[in-house]
C-alpha positions in Angstrom: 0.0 0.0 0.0 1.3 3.6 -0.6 2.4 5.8 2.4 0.6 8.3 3.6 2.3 11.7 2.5 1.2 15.0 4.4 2.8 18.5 3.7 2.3 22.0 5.4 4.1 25.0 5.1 4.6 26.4 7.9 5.6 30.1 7.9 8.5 30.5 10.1 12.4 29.3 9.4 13.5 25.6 9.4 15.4 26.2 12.7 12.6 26.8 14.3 10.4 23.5 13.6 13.5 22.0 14.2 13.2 23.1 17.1 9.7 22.1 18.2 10.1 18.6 16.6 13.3 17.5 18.4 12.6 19.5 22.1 10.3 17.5 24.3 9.2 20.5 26.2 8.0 22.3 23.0 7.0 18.5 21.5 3.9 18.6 24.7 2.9 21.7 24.0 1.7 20.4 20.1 1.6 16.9 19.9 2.6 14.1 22.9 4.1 14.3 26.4 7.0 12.3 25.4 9.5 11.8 28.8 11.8 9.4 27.3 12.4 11.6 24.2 16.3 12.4 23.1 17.4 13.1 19.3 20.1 10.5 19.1 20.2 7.7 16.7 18.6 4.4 18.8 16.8 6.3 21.1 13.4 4.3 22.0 10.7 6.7 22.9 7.2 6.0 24.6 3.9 7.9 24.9 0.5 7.7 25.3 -2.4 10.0 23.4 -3.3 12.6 25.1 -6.5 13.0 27.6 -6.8 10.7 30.6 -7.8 7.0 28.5 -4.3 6.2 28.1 -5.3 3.5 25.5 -2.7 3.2 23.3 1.1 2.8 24.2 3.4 4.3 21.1 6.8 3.4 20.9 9.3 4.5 18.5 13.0 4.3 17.8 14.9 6.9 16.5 16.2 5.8 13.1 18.0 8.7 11.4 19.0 12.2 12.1 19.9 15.0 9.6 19.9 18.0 11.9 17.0 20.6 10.3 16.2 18.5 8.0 15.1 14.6 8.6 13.6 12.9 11.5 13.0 9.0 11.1 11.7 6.6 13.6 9.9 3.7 13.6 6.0 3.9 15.2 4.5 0.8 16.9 2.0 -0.4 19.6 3.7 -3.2 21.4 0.7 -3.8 23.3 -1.6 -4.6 20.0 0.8 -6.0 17.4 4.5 -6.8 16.5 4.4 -5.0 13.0 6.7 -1.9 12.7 5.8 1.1 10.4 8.5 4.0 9.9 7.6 7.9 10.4 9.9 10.1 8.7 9.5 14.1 9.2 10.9 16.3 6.2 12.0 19.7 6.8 13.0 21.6 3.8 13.4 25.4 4.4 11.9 28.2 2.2 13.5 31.1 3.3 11.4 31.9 5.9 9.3 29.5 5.7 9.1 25.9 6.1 7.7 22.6 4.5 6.9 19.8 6.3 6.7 16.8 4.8 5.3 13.6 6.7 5.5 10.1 5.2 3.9 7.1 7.2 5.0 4.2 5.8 3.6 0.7 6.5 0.3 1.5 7.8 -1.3 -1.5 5.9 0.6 -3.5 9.0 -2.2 -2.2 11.3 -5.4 -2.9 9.7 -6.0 -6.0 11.7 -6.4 -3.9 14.8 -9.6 -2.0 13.0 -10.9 1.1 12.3 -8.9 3.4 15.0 -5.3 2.1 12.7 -6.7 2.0 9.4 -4.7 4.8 6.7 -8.0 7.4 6.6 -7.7 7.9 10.7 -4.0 8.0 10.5 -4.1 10.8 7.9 -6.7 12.4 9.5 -4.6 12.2 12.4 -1.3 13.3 11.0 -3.6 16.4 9.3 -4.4 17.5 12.7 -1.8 17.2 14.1 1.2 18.9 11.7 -1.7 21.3 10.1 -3.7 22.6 13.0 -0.8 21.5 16.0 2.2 22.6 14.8 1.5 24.9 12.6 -0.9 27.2 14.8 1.8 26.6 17.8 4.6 27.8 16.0 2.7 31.1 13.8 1.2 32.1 16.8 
């Protein structure tokens, strides 16, 4: 199945999505409360969705770093299934502005767990979050 491919512009300088994507105090303030987070290669991170249900445990590893430019890890829910997709986050500056780019590969992996995994809630979810999260956080 094809990945699911999200882009935003984002109208402020690549050092400063950087910035909110790789420092866990800025990262809870648009997308998860991630303790555990630390931009090194290998780094396994954990979270939960936000709100008080708790229901689904994320982990990722960190899989590849370009500094203002690439973010890879891999996304899983240990709890629910052994299968392994890979997130990669895009920067590529404009100036002074910013496009995102967010490819979700391997999605297909989760359809057994139903509707909550299946590719239309994860780009609905990835829509949310990078085109109403980030991008009001950081052009506020």
């Amino acid at each position: 199945m094809n990945p699911i491919i999200v882009e935003y512009r984002i109208n402020v300088p690549v050092q400063r999505v950087w910035k909110a994507l790789t420092d866990k105090n800025e990262m809870k303030e648009w997308y998860f409360d991630i303790s555990d987070f630390d931009v090194k290669p290998g780094q396994i991170f954990n979270f939960y969705e936000p709100g008080e249900a708790k229901q689904y445990h994320h982990q990722a590893e960190i899989i590849e770093i370009i500094p203002q430019h690439i973010l890879k890890h891999s996304w899983m829910y240990p709890e629910f299934s052994k299968s392994k997709t890979i997130v990669t986050w895009e920067l590529i500056s404009e100036g002074n502005e910013t496009l995102v780019r967010l490819t979700h590969e391997g999605v297909d992996q989760f359809k057994e767990l139903g509707e909550n995994f299946s590719n239309e809630s994860f780009t609905k979810g990835w829509n949310e979050i990078i085109g109403q999260s980030l991008k009001l956080y950081l052009e506020k």
